[in-house]
C-alpha positions as a LaTeX table, in Angstrom:
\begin{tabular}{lrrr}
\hline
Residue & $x$ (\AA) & $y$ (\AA) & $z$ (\AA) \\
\hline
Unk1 & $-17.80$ & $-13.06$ & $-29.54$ \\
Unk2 & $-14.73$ & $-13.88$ & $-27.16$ \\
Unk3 & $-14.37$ & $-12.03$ & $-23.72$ \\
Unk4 & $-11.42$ & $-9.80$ & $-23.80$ \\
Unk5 & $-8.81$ & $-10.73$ & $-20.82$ \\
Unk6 & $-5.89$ & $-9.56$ & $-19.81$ \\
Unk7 & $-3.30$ & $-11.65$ & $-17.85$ \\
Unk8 & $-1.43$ & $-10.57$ & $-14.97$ \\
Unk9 & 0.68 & $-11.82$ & $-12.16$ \\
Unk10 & 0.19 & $-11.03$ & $-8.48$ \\
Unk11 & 1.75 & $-11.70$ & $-5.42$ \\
Unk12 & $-1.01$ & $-13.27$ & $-3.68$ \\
Unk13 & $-1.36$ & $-13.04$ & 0.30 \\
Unk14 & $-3.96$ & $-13.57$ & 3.15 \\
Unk15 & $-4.62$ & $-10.99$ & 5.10 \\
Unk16 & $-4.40$ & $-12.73$ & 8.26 \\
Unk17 & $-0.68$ & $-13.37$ & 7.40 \\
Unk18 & $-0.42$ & $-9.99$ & 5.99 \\
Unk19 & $-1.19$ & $-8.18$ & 9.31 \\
Unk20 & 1.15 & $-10.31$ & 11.03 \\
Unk21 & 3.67 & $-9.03$ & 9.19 \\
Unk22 & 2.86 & $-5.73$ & 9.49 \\
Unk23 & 2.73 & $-6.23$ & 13.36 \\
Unk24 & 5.73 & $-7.63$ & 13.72 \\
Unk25 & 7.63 & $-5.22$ & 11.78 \\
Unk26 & 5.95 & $-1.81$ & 13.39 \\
Unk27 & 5.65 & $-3.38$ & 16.65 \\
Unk28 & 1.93 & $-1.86$ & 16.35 \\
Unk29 & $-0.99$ & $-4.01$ & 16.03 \\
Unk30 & $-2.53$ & $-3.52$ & 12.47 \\
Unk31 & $-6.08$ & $-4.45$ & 11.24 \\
Unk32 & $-6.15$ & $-5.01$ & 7.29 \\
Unk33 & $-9.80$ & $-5.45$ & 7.25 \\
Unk34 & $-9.97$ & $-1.75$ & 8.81 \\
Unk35 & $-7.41$ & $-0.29$ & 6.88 \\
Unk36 & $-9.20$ & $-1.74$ & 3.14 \\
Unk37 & $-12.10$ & $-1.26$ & 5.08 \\
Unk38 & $-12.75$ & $-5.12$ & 3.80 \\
Unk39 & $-15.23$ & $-7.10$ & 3.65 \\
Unk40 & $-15.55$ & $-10.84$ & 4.13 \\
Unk41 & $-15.28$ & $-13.08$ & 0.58 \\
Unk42 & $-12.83$ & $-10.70$ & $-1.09$ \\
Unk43 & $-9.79$ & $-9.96$ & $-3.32$ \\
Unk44 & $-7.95$ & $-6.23$ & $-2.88$ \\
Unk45 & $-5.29$ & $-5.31$ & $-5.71$ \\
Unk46 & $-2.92$ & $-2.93$ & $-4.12$ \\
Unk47 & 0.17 & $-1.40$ & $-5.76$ \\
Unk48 & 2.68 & $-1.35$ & $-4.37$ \\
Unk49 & 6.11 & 0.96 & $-5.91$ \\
Unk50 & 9.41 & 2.03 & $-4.05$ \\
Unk51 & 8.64 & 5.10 & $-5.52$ \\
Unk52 & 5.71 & 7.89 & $-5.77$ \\
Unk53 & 4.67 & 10.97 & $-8.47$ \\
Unk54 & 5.30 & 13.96 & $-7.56$ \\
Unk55 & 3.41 & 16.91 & $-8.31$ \\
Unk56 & 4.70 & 20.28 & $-9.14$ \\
Unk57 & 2.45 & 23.44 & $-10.34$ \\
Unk58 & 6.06 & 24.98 & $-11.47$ \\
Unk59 & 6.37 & 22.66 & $-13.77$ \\
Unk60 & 6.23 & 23.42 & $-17.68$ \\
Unk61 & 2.69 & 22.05 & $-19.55$ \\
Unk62 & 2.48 & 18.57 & $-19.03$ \\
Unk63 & 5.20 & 17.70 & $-17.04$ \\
Unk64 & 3.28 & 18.43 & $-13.69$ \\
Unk65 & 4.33 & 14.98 & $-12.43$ \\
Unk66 & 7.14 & 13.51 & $-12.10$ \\
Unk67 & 8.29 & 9.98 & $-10.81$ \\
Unk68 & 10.81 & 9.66 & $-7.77$ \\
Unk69 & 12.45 & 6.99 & $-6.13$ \\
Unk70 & 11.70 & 6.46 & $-2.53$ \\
Unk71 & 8.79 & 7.01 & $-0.01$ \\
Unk72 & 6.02 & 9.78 & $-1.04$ \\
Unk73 & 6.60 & 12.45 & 2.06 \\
Unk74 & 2.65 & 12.75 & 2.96 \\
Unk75 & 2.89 & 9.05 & 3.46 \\
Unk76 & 5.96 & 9.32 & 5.71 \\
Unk77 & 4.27 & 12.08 & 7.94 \\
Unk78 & 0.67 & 10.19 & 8.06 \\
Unk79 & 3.02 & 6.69 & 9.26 \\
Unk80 & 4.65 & 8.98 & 11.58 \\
Unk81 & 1.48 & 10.39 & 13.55 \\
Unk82 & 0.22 & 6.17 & 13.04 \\
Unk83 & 3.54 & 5.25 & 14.70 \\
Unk84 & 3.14 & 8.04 & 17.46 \\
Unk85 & $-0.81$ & 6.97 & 18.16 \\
Unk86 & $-1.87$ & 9.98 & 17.22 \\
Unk87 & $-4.27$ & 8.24 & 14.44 \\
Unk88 & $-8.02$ & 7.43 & 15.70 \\
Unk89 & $-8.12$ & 5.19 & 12.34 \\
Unk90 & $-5.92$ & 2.54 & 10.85 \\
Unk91 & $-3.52$ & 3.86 & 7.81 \\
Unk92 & $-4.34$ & 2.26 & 4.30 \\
Unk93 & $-2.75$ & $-1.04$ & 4.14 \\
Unk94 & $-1.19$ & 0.32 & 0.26 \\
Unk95 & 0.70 & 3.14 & 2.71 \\
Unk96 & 1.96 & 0.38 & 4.38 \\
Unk97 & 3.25 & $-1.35$ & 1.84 \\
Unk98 & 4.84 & 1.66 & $-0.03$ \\
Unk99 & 6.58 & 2.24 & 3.17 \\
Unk100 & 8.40 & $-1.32$ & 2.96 \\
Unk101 & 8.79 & $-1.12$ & $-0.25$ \\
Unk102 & 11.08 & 1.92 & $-0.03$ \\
Unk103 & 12.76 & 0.07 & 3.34 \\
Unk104 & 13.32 & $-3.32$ & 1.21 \\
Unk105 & 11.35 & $-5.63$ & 3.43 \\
Unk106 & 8.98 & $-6.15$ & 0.16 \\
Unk107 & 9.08 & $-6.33$ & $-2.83$ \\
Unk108 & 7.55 & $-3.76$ & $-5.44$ \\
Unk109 & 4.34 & $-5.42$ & $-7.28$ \\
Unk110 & 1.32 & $-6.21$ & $-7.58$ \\
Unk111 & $-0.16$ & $-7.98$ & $-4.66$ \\
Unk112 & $-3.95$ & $-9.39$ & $-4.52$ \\
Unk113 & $-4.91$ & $-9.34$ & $-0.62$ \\
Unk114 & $-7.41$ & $-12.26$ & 0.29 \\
Unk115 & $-9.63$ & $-11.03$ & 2.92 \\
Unk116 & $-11.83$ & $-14.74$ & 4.06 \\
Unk117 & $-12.51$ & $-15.15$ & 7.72 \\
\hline
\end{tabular}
């Protein structure tokens, strides 16, 4: 009996490099292992869209969510009060992400995080 696969393509990144970039960019020092809350040896698939889904309970059955372009507003207001210090924790890294996504300094994909100290 064969194993079912699937194959997909990823844009693959260390997450040494990765918080570099996020540093530089912000200005903020960033810590990838906290915000995947990673461990040592391993591979993180994150998502990442220059859009989000959008919920709305006026919405007729089954069209409660909808797709729009550009970056989810909860995400924008939880980077704000990161931006402002106002965090005790480090945002997700996939918040991150989404965020330059929607400002074009990444591109939209699939991206498989290497976290190996």
């Amino acid at each position: 009996m064969p194993l079912k696969t699937t194959t997909k393509t990823y844009r693959h990144v260390g997450y040494k490099d990765l918080e570099n970039f996020i540093t530089a960019h912000y200005g903020l020092p960033y810590s990838v292992i906290r915000g995947l809350e990673a461990h040592n040896g391993s591979l993180y698939v994150v998502e990442v869209s220059a859009r989000y889904e959008h919920y709305d309970p006026d919405a007729e059955e089954g069209a409660h969510f909808t797709w729009r372009e550009g970056l989810d507003p909860e995400v924008a207001e939880e980077l704000k009060q990161w931006r402002a210090g106002a965090l005790d924790y480090d945002v997700y890294v996939g918040e991150l992400l989404h965020d330059l996504a929607c400002s074009g300094h990444l591109e939209p994909g699939t991206y498989l995080i290497n976290v190996a100290w």
